[in-house]
C-alpha positions in Angstrom: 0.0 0.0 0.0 2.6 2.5 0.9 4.9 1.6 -2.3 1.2 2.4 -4.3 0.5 5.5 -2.8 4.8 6.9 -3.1 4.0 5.8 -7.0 1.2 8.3 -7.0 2.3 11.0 -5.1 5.8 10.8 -7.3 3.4 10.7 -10.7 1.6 13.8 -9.3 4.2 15.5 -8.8 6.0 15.2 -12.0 3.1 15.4 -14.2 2.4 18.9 -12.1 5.8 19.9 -12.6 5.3 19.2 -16.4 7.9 16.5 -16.5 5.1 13.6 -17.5 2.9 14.0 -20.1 -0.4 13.9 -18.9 -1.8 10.7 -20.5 0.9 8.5 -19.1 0.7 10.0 -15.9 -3.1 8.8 -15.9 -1.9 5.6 -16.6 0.9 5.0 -14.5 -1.8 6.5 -11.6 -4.2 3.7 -12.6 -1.2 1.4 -11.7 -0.6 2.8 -8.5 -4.1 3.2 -7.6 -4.2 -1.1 -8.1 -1.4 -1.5 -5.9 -2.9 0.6 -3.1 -5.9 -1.0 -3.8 -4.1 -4.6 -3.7 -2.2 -3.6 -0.8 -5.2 -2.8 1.3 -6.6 -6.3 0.2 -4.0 -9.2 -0.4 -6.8 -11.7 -0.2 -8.1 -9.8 -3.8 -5.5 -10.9 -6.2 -6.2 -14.8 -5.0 -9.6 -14.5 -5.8 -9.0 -12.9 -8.7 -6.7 -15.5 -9.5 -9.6 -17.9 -9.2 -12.0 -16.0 -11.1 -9.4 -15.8 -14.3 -8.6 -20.4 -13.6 -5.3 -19.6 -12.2 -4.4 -22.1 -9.5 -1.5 -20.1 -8.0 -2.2 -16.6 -7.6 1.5 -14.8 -6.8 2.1 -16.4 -10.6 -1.4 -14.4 -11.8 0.0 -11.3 -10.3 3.2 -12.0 -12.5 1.5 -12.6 -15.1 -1.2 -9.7 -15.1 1.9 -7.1 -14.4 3.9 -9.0 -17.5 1.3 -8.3 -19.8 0.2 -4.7 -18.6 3.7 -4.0 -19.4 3.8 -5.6 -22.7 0.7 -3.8 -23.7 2.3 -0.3 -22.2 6.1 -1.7 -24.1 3.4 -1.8 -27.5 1.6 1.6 -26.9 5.0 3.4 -26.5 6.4 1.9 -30.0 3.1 2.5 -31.5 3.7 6.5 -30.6 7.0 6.4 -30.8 6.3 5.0 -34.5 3.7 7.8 -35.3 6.0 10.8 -33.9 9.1 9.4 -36.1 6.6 9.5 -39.2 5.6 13.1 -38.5 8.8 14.0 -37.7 9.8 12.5 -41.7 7.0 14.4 -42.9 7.8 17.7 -41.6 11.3 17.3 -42.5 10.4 16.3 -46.2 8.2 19.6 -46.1 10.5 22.1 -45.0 12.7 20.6 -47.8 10.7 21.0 -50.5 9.9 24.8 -48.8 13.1 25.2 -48.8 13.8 24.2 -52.2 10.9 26.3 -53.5 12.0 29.5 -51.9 14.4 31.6 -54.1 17.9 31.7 -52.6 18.7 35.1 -51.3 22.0 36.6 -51.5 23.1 38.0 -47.8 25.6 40.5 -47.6 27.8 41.3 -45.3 28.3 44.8 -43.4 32.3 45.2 -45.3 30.2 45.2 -48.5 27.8 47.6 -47.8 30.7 49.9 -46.7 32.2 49.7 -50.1 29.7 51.4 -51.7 30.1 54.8 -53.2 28.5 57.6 -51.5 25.4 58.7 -52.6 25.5 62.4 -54.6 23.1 65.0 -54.2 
């Protein structure tokens, strides 16, 4: 229970400072809201273990936290995957901007000093 709610006090806390994006803060609060909730009642997790057919439950728990993890481990690629093809996009984009744009000659102060004075 105590290890639950330090996870969501420290997920607070860095999604409040900014340093967590909100919708994995929401996640990894879900998390710690289950392990308070699992600390307060042990006995849970074996009857859960019975519901789901599982004859030994500590092995349920290992397995439940496995594939939450997986599924998290798939969700980050997934993003990950979608920010990397964006991230091509734009690139591509400010290329062909870039390549569109006519190229502008910049001069430099020591040639603006070399011109001749203007007559009036």
């Amino acid at each position: 229970m105590a290890l639950g709610l330090g996870l969501a006090a420290v997920i607070l806390y860095l999604v409040r400072r900014d340093h967590l994006y909100l919708p994995h803060g929401v996640f990894w609060f879900v998390v710690a809201i289950f392990a308070v909730v699992f600390g307060l009642f042990p006995r849970l997790i074996d009857t859960v273990a019975v519901w789901v057919g599982v004859v030994y439950p500590p092995a349920f728990l290992f397995l439940a936290v496995g594939v939450v993890l997986f599924i998290k481990a798939l969700h980050a690629d997934l993003v990950n995957t979608r920010i990397e093809r964006q991230l091509r996009r734009l690139n591509q984009e400010i290329a062909i901007l870039g390549a569109s744009q006519p190229r502008r000659r910049v001069e430099s102060g020591a040639g603006l000093a070399a011109e001749p004075p203007h007559e009036t």
